[in-house]
NUKOL-937345 format. One record per residue (C-alpha): x, y, z; residue number from 1; residue in one letter. Coordinates in steps of 0.05 Angstrom, whole numbers, padded with zeros to 5 digits. Example, Ala and Ser with C-alpha at 12.3 -4.5 7.8 and 13.67 -1.06 7.14 Angstrom:
2
+--------+--------+--------+-----+----+
|      x |      y |      z |   i | aa |
+--------+--------+--------+-----+----+
|  00246 | -00090 |  00156 |   1 |  A |
|  00273 | -00021 |  00143 |   2 |  S |
+--------+--------+--------+-----+----+
//
This chain:
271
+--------+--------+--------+-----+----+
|      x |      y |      z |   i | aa |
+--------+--------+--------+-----+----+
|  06240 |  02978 |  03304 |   1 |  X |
|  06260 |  02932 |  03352 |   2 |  X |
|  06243 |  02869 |  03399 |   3 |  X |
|  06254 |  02883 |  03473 |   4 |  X |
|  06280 |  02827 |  03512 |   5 |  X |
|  06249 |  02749 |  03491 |   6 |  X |
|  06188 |  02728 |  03466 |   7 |  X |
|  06148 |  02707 |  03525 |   8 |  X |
|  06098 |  02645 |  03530 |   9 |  X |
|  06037 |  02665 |  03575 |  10 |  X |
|  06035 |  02626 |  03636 |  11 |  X |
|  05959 |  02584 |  03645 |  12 |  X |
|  05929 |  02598 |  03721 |  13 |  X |
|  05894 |  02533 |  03752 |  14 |  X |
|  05830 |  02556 |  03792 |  15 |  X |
|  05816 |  02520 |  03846 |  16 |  X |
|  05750 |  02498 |  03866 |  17 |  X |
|  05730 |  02542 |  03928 |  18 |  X |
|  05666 |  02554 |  03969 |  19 |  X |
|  05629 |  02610 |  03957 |  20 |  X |
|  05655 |  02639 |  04026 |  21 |  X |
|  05730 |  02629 |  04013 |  22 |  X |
|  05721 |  02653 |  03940 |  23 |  X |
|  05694 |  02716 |  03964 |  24 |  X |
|  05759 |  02721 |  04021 |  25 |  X |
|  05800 |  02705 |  03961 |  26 |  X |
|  05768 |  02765 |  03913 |  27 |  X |
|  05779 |  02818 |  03972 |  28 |  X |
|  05851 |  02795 |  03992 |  29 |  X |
|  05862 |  02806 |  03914 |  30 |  X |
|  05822 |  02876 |  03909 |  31 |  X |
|  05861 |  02898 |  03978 |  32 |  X |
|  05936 |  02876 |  03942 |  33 |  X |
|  05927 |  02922 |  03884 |  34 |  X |
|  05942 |  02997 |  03921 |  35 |  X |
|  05963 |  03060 |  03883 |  36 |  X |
|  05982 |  03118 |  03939 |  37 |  X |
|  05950 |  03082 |  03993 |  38 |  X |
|  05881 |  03080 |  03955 |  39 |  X |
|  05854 |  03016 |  03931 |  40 |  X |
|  05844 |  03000 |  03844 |  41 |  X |
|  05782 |  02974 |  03825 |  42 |  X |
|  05778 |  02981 |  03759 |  43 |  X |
|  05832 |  02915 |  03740 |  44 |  X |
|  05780 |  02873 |  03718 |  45 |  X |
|  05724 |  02913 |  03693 |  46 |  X |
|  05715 |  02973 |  03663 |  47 |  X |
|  05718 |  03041 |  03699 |  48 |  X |
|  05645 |  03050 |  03701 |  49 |  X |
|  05626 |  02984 |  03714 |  50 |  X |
|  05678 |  02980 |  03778 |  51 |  X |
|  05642 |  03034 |  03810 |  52 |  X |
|  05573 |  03005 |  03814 |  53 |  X |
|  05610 |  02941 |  03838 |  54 |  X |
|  05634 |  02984 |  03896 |  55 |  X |
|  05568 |  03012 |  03913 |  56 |  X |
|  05544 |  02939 |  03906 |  57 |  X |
|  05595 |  02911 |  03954 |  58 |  X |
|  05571 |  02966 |  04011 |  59 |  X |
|  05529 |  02945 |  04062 |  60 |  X |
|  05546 |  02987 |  04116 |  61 |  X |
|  05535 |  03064 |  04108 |  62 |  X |
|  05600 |  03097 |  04090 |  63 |  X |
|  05630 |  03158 |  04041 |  64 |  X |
|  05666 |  03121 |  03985 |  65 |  X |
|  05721 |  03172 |  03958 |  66 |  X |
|  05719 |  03145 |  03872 |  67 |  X |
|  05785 |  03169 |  03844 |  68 |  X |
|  05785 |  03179 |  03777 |  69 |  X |
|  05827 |  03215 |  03738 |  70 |  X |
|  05840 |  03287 |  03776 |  71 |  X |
|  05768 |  03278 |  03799 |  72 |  X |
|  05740 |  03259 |  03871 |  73 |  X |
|  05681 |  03244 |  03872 |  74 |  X |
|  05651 |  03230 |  03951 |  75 |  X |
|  05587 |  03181 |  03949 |  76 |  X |
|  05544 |  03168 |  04011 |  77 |  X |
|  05532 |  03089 |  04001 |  78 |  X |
|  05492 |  03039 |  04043 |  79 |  X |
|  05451 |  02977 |  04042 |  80 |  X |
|  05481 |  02972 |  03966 |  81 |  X |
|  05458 |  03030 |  03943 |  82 |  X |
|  05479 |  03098 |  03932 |  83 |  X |
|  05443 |  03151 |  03968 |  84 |  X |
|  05478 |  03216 |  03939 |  85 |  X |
|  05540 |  03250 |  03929 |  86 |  X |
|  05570 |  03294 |  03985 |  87 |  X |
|  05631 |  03332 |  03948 |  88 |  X |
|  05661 |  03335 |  03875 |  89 |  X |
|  05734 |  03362 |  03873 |  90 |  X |
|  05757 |  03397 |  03810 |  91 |  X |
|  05737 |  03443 |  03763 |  92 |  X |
|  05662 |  03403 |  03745 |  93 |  X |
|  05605 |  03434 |  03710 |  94 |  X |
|  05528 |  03423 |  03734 |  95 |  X |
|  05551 |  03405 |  03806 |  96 |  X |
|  05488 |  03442 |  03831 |  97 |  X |
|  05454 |  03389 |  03792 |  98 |  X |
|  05483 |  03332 |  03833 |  99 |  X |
|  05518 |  03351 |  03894 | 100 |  X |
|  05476 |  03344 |  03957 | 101 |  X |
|  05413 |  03312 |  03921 | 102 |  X |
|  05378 |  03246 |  03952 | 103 |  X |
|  05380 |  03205 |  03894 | 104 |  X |
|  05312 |  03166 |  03871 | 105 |  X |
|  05276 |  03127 |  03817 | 106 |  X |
|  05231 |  03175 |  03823 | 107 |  X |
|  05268 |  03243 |  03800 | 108 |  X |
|  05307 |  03215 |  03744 | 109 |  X |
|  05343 |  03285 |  03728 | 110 |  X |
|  05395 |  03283 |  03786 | 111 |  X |
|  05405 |  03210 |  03785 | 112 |  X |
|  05417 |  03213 |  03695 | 113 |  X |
|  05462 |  03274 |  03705 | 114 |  X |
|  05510 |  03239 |  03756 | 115 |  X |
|  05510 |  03180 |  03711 | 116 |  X |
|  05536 |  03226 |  03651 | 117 |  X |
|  05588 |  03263 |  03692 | 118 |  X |
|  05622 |  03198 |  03714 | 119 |  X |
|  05623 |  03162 |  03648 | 120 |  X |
|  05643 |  03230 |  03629 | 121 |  X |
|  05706 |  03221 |  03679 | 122 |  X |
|  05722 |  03149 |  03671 | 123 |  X |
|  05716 |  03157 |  03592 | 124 |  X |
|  05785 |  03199 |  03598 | 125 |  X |
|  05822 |  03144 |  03639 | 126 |  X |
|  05823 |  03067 |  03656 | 127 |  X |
|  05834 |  03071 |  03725 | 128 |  X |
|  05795 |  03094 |  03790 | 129 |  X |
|  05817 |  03076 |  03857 | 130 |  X |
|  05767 |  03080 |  03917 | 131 |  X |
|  05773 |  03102 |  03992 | 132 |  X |
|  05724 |  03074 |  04044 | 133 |  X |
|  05712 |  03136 |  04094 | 134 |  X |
|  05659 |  03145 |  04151 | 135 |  X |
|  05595 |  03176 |  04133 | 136 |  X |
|  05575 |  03249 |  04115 | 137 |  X |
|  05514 |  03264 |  04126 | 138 |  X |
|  05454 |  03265 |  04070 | 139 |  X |
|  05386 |  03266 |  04082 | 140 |  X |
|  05337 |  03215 |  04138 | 141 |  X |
|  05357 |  03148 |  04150 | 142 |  X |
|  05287 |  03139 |  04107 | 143 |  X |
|  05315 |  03164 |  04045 | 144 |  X |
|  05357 |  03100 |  04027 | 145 |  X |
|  05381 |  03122 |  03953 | 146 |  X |
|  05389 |  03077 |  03875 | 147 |  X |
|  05401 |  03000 |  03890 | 148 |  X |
|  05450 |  02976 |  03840 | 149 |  X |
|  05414 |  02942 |  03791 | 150 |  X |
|  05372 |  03001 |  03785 | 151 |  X |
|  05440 |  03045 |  03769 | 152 |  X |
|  05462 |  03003 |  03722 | 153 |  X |
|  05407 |  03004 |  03681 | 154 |  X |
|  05395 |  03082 |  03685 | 155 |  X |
|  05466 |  03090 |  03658 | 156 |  X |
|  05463 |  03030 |  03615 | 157 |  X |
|  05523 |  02990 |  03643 | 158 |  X |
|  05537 |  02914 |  03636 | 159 |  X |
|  05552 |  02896 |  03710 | 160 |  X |
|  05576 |  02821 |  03688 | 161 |  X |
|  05639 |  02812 |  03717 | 162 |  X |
|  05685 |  02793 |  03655 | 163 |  X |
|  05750 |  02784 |  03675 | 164 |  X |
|  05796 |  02839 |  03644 | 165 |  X |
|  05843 |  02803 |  03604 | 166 |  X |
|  05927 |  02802 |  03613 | 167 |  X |
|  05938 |  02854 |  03559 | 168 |  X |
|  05879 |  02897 |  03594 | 169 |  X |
|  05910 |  02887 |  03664 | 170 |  X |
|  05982 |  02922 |  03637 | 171 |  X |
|  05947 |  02978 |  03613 | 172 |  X |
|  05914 |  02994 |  03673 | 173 |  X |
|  05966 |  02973 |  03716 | 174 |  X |
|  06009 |  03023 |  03687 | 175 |  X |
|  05967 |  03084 |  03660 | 176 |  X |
|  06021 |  03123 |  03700 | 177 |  X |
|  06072 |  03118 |  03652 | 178 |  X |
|  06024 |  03121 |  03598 | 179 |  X |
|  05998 |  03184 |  03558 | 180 |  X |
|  05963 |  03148 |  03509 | 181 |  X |
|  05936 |  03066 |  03486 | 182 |  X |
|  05907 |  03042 |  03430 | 183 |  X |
|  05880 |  02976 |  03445 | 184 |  X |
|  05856 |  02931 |  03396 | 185 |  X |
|  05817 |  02861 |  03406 | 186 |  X |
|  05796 |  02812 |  03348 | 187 |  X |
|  05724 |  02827 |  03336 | 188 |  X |
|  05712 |  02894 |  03390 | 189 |  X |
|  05726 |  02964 |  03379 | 190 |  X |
|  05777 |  03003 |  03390 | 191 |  X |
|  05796 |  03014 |  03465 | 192 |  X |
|  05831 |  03078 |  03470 | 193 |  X |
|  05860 |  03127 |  03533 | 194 |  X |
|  05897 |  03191 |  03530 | 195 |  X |
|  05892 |  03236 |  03461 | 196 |  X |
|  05906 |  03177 |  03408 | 197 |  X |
|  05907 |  03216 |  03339 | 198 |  X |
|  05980 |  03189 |  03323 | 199 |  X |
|  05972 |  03128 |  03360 | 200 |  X |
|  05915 |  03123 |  03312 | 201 |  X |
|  05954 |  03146 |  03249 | 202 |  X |
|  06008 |  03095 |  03265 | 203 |  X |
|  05964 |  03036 |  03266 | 204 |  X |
|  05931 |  03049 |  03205 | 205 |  X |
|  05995 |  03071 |  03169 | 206 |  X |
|  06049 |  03025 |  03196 | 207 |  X |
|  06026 |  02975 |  03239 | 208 |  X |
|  06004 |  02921 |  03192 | 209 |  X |
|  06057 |  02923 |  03146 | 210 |  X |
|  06106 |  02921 |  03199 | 211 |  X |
|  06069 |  02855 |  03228 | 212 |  X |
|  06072 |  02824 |  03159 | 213 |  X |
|  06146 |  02844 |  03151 | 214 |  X |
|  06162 |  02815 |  03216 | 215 |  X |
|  06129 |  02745 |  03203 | 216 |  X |
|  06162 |  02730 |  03142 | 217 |  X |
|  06228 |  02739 |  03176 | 218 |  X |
|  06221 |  02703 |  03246 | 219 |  X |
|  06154 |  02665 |  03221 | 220 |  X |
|  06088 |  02668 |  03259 | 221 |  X |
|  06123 |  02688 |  03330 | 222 |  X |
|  06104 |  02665 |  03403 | 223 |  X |
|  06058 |  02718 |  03444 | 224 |  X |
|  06066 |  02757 |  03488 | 225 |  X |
|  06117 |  02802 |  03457 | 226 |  X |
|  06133 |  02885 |  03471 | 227 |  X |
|  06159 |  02912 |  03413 | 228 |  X |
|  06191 |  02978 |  03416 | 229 |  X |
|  06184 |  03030 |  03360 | 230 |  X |
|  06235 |  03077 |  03342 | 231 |  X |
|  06206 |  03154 |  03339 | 232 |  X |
|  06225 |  03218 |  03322 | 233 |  X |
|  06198 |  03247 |  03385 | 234 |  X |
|  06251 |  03259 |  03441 | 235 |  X |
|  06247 |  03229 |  03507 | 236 |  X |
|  06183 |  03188 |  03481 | 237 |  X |
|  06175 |  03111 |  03477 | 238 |  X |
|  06121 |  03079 |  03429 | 239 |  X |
|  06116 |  03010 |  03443 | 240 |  X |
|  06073 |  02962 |  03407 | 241 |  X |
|  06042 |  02898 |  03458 | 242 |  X |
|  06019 |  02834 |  03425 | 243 |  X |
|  05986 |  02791 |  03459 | 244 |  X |
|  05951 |  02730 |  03425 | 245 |  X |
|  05883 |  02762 |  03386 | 246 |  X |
|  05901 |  02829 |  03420 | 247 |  X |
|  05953 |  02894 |  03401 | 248 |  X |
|  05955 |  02962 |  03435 | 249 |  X |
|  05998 |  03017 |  03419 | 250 |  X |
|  06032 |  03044 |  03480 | 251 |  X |
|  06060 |  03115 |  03488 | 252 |  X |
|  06087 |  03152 |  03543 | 253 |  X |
|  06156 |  03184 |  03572 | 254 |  X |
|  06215 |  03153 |  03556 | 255 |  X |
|  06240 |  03153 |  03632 | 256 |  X |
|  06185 |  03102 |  03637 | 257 |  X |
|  06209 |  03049 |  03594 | 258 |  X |
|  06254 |  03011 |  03650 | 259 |  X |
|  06185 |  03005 |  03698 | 260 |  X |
|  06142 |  02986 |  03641 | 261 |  X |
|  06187 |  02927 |  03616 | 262 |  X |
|  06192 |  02903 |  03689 | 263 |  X |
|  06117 |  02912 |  03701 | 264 |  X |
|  06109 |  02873 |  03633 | 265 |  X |
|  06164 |  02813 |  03659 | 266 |  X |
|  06118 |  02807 |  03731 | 267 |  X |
|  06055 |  02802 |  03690 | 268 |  X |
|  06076 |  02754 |  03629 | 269 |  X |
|  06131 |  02723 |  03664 | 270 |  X |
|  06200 |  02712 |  03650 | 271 |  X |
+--------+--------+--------+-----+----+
//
């Protein structure tokens, strides 16, 4: 095994205090900075789920939000904060009958639970979505107005409080492209996981420990954040091992991707 690079000191961020008006400018300059092929990531600093219904929440205005996620589009008619009904489904999706076209309401809870499965379905399989902001499709009357929010959140069973994804979190998602599989673990939480993590899983419960302990007692209890590489018998694969204070995720992915994940790791943690 071996250490990539320094061990790196996490920089602290100062928050200034803002009105609510300029905090708000300030949240939407940030959500408009982070672009992946032109489309916007929203799911930085919450999870995948969760990121959606903020989205629909932030929508006053009627429009057809285009949800990226994974090889999935989904194409939601959203206005006045709530979601009305989705207008197209790309891919090969089961049960679309079930979902595409229907006004969505309190009231018929079959159409409204089965879109709620089919997108935690989808954003179980990846930590990112990205979102596009089209003009409306049409879907029903102008009396039909759709789910508010708070009422899809707690159909699907979703914490909407807006915990900031943490630094470790933020890498992950900010490069799931070179990334075919994390194994992300937090003191005290579950297991986060993306891609097919059998061996990431084998690893960890096989190696990772003793290796910690092994590399304490010869550089002592070292500074975080620190990328560790791990040598593997797979060609043209890298393993890496991120530590960041009370968190660790095994990393895997192509080996071409190495160079852009150490840089991507440098802008984030610093130099």
């Amino acid at each position: 095994m071996m250490l990539f690079g320094p061990q790196l000191s996490q920089r602290g961020r100062v928050v200034p205090d803002r009105s609510v008006i300029a905090t708000k400018l300030a949240a939407l300059v940030e959500k408009n900075a982070r672009l992946k092929d032109g489309k916007r990531l929203i799911s930085h600093d919450l999870p995948p789920l969760a990121a959606i219904l903020r989205e629909i929440d932030d929508t006053v205005l009627e429009r057809t939000l285009i949800f990226g996620i994974g090889q999935t589009n989904v194409h939601a008619v959203v206005a006045g904060r709530r979601l009305k009904g989705i207008v197209e489904i790309s891919g090969d999706v089961t049960a679309q009958d079930d979902i595409v076209g229907q006004i969505f309401s309190r009231d018929d809870p079959a159409p409204l639970a089965a879109i709620g499965t089919l997108l935690k379905k989808l954003c179980d399989a990846t930590p990112q979505v990205t979102v596009i902001s089209t003009a409306p499709r049409p879907l029903g009357s102008s009396a039909e107005a759709g789910v508010a929010t708070a009422a899809l959140a707690s159909a699907w069973a979703v914490d909407t409080v807006r915990q900031p994804a943490t630094a470790l979190q933020q890498f992950v998602a900010a490069n799931v492209a070179l990334i075919t599989a994390s194994y992300h673990v937090a003191d005290g939480q579950p297991p986060q996981t993306t891609g097919d993590t059998a061996r990431l899983q084998d690893i960890w419960k096989t190696q990772i420990t003793l290796f910690r302990k092994r590399h304490k007692s010869v550089v002592g209890k070292p500074a975080t954040p620190m990328l560790i590489g791990i040598q593997t018998k797979q060609p043209n694969q890298m393993l890496c091992l991120a530590v960041v204070d009370g968190e660790q995720c095994l990393i895997s992915g192509p080996a071409d991707g190495l160079p852009a994940l150490l840089a991507s790791w440098t802008q984030i943690f610093g130099d």
